[in-house]
C-alpha positions in Angstrom: 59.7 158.6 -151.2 61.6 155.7 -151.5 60.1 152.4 -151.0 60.5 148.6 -151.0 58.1 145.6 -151.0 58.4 143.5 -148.1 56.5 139.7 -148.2 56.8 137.4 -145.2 54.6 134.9 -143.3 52.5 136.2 -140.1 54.6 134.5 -137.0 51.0 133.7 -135.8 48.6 132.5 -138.2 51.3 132.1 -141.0 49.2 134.4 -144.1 51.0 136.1 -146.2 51.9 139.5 -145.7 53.2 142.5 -148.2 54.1 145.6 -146.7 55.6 148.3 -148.5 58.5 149.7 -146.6 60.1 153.2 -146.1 63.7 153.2 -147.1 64.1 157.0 -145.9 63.5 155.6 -142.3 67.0 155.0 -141.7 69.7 152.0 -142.7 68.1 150.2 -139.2 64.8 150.2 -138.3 62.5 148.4 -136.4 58.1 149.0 -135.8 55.3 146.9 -135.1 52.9 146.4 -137.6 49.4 144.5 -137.6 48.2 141.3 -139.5 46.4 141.7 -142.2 44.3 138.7 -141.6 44.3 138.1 -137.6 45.2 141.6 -136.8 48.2 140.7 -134.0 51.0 142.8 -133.8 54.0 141.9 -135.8 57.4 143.0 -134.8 59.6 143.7 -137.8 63.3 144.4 -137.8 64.9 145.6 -141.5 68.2 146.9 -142.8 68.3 148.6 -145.7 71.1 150.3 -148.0 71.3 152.3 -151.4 69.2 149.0 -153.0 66.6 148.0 -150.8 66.4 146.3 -147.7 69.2 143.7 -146.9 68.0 142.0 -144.3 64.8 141.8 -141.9 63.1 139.8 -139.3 59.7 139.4 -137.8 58.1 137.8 -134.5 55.7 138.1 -132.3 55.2 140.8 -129.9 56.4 139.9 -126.2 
């Protein structure tokens, strides 16, 4: 499996979060996933391509 490490700030209580990420999922792909620390759901958006991910976002869930 191919992955790549993700690191952004929780859009809620702003800890740092690492994720490692699927790059087999597809070149867009979007989940939720929960805070490590306050353990609200986190939306995350991420393109990838043949090098890793390219580009991602995350908020909060609505």
């Amino acid at each position: 499996m191919l992955e790549d490490e993700l690191s952004f700030l929780c859009p809620y209580c702003s800890a740092k979060v690492s994720m490692n990420v699927d790059l087999t999922g597809g070149r867009h792909q979007s989940f939720d996933y929960d805070c490590d620390q306050c353990c609200r759901p986190i939306v995350i958006r991420l393109e990838t391509d043949d090098t890793g991910v390219t580009n991602f976002s995350v908020e909060q869930e609505s």
